[in-house]
C-alpha positions in Angstrom: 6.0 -22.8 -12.4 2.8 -23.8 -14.2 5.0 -24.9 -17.2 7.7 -26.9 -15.2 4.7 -28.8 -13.3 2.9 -29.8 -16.9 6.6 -31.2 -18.0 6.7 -33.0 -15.0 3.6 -34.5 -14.4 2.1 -34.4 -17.8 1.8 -37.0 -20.6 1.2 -35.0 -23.9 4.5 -32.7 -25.3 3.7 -28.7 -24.3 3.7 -26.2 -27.2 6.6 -23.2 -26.9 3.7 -20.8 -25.7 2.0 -22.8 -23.1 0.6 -21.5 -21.1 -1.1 -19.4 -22.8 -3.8 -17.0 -22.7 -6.8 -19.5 -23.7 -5.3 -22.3 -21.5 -5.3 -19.5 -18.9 -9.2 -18.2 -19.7 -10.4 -22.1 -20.2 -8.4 -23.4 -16.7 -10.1 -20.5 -15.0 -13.2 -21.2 -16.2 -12.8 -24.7 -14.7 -11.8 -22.6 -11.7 -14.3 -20.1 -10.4 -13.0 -19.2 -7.1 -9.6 -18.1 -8.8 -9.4 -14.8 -10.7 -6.5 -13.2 -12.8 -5.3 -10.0 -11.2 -2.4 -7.7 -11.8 -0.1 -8.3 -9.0 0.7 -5.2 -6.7 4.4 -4.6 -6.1 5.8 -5.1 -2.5 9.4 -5.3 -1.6 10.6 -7.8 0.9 10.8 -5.7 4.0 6.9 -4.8 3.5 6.4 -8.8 3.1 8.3 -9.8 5.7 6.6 -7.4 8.0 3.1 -8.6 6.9 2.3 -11.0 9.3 0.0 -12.2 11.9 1.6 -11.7 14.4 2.8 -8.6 13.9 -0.7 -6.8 12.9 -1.8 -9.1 16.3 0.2 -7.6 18.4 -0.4 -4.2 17.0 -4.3 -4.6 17.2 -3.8 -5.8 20.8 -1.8 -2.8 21.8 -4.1 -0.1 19.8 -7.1 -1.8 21.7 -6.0 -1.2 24.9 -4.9 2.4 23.6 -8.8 3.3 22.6 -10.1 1.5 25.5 -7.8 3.5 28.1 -8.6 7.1 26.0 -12.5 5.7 25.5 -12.1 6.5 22.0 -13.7 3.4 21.0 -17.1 4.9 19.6 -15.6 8.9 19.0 -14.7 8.8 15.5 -14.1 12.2 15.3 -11.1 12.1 17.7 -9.2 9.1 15.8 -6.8 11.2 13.2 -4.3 9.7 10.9 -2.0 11.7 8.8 1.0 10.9 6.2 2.9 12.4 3.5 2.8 11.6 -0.7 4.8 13.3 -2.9 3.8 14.6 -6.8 6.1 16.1 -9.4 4.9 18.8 -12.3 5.5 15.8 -15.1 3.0 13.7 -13.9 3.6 9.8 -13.4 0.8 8.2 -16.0 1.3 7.1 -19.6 -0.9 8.6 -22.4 -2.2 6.7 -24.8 -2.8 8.3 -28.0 -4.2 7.2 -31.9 -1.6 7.7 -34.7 -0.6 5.7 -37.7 0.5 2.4 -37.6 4.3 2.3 -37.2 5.0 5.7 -35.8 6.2 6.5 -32.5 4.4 8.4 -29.9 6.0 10.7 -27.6 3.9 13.2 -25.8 5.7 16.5 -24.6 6.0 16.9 -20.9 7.2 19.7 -18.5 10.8 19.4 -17.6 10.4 20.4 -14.4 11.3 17.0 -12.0 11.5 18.1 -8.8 8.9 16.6 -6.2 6.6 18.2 -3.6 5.4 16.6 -0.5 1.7 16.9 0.8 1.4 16.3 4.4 -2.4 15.1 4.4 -4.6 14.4 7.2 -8.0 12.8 8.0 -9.9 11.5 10.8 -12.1 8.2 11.1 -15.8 10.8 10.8 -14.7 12.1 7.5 -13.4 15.4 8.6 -9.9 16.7 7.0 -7.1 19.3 7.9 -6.1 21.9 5.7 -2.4 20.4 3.9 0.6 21.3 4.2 2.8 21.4 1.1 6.3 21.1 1.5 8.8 22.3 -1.8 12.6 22.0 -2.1 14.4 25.4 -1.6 15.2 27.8 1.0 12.8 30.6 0.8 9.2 30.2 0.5 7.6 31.4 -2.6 4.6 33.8 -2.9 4.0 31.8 -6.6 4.2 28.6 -4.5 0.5 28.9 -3.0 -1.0 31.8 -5.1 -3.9 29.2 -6.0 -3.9 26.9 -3.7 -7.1 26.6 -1.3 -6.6 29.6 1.1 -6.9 27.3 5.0 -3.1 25.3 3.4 0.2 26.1 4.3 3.7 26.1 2.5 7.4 25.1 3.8 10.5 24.5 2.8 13.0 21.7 2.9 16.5 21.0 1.6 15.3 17.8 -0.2 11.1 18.6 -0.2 10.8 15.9 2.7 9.3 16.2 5.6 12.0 16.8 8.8 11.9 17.1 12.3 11.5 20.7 12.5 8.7 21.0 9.7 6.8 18.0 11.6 7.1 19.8 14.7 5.9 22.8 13.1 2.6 21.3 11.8 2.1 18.8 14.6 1.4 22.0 16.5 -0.6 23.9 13.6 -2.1 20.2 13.7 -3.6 20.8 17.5 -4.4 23.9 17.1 -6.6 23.7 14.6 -8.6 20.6 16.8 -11.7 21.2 18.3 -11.6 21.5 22.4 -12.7 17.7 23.0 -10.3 15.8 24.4 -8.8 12.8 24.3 -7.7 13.1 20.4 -5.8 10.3 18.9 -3.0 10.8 15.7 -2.2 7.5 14.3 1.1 7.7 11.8 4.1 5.8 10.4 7.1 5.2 12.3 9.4 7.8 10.0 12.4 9.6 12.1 10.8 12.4 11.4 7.7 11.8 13.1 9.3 10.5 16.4 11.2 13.5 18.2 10.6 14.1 22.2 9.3 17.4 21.6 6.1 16.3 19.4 5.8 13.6 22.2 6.4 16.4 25.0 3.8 18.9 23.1 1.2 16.2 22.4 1.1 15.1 26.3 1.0 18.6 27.1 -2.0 19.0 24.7 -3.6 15.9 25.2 -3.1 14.7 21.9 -1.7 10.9 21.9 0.3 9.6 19.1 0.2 6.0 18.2 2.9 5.0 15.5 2.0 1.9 13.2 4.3 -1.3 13.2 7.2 -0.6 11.0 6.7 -1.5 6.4 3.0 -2.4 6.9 1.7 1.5 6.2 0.4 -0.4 2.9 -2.4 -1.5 4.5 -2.4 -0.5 7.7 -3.0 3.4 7.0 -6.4 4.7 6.2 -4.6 7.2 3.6 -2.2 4.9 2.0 -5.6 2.7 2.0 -8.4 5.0 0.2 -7.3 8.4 -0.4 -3.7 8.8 -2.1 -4.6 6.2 -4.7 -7.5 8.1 -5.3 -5.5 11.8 -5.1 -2.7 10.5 -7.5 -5.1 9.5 -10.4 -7.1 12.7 -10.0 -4.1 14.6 -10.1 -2.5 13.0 -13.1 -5.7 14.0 -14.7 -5.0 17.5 -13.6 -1.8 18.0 -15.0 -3.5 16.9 -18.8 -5.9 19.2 -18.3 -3.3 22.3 -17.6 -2.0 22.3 -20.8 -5.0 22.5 -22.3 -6.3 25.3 -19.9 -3.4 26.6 -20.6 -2.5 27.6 -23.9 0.0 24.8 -23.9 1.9 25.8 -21.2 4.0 23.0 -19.5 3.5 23.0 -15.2 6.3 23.8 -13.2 7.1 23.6 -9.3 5.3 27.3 -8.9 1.7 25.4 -10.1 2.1 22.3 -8.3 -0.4 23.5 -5.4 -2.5 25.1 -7.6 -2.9 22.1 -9.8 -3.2 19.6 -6.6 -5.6 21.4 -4.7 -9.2 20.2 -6.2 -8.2 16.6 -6.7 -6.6 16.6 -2.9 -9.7 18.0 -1.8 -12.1 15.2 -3.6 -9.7 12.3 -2.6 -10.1 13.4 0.9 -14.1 13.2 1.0 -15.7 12.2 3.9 -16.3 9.0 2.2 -12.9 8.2 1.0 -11.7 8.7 4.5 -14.2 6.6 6.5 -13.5 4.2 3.6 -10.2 3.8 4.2 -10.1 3.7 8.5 -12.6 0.9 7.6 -10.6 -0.7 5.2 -7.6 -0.3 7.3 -9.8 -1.9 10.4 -9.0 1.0 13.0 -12.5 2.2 13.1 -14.9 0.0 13.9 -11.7 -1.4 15.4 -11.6 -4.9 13.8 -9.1 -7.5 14.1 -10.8 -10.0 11.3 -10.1 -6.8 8.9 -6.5 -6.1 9.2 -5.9 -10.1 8.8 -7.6 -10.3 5.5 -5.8 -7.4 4.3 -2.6 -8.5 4.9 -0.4 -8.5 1.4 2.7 -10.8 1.6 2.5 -13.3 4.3 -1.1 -14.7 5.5 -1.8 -15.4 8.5 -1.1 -19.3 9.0 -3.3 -21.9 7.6 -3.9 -25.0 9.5 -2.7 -27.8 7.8 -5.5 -30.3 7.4 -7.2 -27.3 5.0 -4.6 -28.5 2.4 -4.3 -32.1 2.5 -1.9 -32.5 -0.4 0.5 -30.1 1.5 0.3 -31.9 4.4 1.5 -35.2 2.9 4.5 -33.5 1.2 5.4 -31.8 4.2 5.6 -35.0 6.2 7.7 -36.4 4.5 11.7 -35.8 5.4 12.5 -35.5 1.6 10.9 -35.0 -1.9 9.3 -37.9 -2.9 10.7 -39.2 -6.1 8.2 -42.3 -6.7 4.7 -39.9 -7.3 5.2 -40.3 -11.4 5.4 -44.5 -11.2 1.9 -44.8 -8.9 -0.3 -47.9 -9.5 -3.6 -48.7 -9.8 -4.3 -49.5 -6.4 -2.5 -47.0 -5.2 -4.4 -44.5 -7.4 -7.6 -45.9 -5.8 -6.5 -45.4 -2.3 -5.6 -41.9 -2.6 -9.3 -41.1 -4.2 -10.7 -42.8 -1.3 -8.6 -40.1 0.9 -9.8 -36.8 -1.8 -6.9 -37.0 -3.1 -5.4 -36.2 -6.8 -2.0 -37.8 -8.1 -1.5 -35.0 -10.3 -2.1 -32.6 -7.4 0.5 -34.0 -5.6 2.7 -33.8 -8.2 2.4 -30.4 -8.3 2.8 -29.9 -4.6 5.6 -32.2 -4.2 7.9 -30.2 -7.6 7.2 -27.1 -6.3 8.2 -27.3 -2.6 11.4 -29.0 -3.8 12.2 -26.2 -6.1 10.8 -23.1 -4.5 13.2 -20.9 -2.8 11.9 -17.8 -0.7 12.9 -14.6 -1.4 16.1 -13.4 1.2 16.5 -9.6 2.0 20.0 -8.1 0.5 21.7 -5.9 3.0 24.1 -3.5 1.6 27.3 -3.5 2.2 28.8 -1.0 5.1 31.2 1.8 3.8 34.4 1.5 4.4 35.1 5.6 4.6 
């Protein structure tokens, strides 16, 4: 974009590499309330769904939620919980010293298949024991030999999480909560999670669940916020280290827990886990929060805050006459703050930018 808006509006011929990284450092420079970053992933369905008025209307009905169970000051009683998986191989590159020209490959275990880890933390800093869930049939005596004694195993056909295993630890959930009650479980919207049993149980229980609007777990989630970022880079550091503890010995599926159970505990600290209902604004409940941390789609911004916008947009059509402005004209728009080359910009890139559409794919015809 950069480089289509310099041949457009520019006067000097660009160089094959512009832009590059000192035009990038010295514009900056001239710049300092932009910064370079390393932009995070997010798929259209998670963009789409990260607006303002979605997290609005969530806030609005989660308010009234916590208001009705006066929960609004009882940390302790606000839970959230969600499942990350992990695989004996690890995830992370390693970067190692050799001689120039030689390729690096670093042996890993050839054991792929995943584990799920059913985590789950409440707004205090408090945590629940987890509940790892493998592929197979039968559980495994190996599976939790050195795991941390208070976590539990199941078993899946796929390692996900399914009806019956939520069921099944939604109620090892409540009764391993202390007697106070109201208590509040704040989750994703997976099938899984949303079965008239759990719903029956929790009512019977007086445990309410409150299920976050749908591709917005990113930062909406306390867990997805602070603690499983956290988790997976102390984990990968884990599986290094078992080799090495080891004698060389690659991890399989039987070591998983063993191997995950230190770094699960440290991501899930007390401060980690207030961190990230903070971050996430469900406690201290905070509306201003969740709108800054929307990722994809901000929340509307008044058009008078970006003049040169404004103009283009009033105008039916691109305006093709910005390159041949006079003099006069020049000083007018000063007087009005604003920049010819700025409008430029604006005007080449609303004419050629096209938003991203969402692909549905195509129905079976079995």
């Amino acid at each position: 974009m950069l480089r289509v808006a310099a041949e457009t509006a520019g006067t000097r011929p660009l160089t094959d590499d512009f832009p590059n990284d000192k035009f990038t450092q010295r514009w900056l420079a001239k710049h300092p309330d932009l910064s370079s970053r390393t932009a995070q992933l997010l798929d259209v369905d998670r963009a789409s769904a990260s607006t303002a008025d979605v997290v609005l209307h969530y806030f609005n009905n989660l308010q009234s939620v916590m208001k009705t169970l006066d929960l609004l000051d009882k940390p302790n009683r606000i839970w959230n919980c969600d499942e990350t998986g992990i695989c004996p191989q690890g995830r992370g590159r390693v970067r190692v010293i050799c001689p120039k020209g030689l390729r690096a490959n670093v042996q890993r275990s050839a054991d792929r298949e995943n584990v799920s880890i059913m985590a789950c933390v409440n707004a205090a800093g408090e945590r629940m024991p987890p509940l790892y869930i493998f592929k197979g049939v039968r559980r495994k005596h190996q599976w939790m030999a050195k795991a941390e004694k208070t976590a539990r195993c199941a078993a899946s056909d796929s390692s996900n999480i399914n009806g019956k295993l939520f069921l099944h630890w939604f109620k090892w959930f409540v009764s391993l909560l202390p007697p106070e009650r109201p208590q509040l479980l704040v989750l994703d919207g997976h099938l899984a999670h949303i079965q008239l049993d759990v719903v029956k149980y929790g009512t019977e229980n007086d445990v309410h669940l409150f299920v976050l609007p749908a591709h917005t777990s990113h930062f909406l989630q306390p867990l997805d916020v602070a603690v499983f970022g956290v988790f997976k880079t102390l984990y990968e550091s884990a599986v290094k280290r078992f080799s090495i503890q080891n004698d060389g010995k690659m991890p399989i599926k039987d070591d998983i827990a063993g191997i995950a159970s230190a770094p699960l505990i440290e991501a899930c600290c007390a401060e980690n886990a207030t961190k990230g209902f903070k971050d996430a604004g469900l406690y201290p409940l905070s509306l201003d929060v969740m709108m800054k941390k929307i990722i994809g789609n901000k929340p509307t911004v008044r058009r008078d805050e970006l003049p040169h916008l404004s103009i283009i947009l009033s105008q039916k059509a691109p305006l093709s006459n910005l390159l041949h402005v006079t003099e006069r004209q020049k000083r007018v728009l000063r007087e009005l703050d604003l920049n010819v080359d700025a409008l430029n910009v604006v005007n080449l890139l609303s004419s050629t930018v096209v938003a991203p559409q969402a692909q549905k794919r195509k129905r079976g015809d079995w």
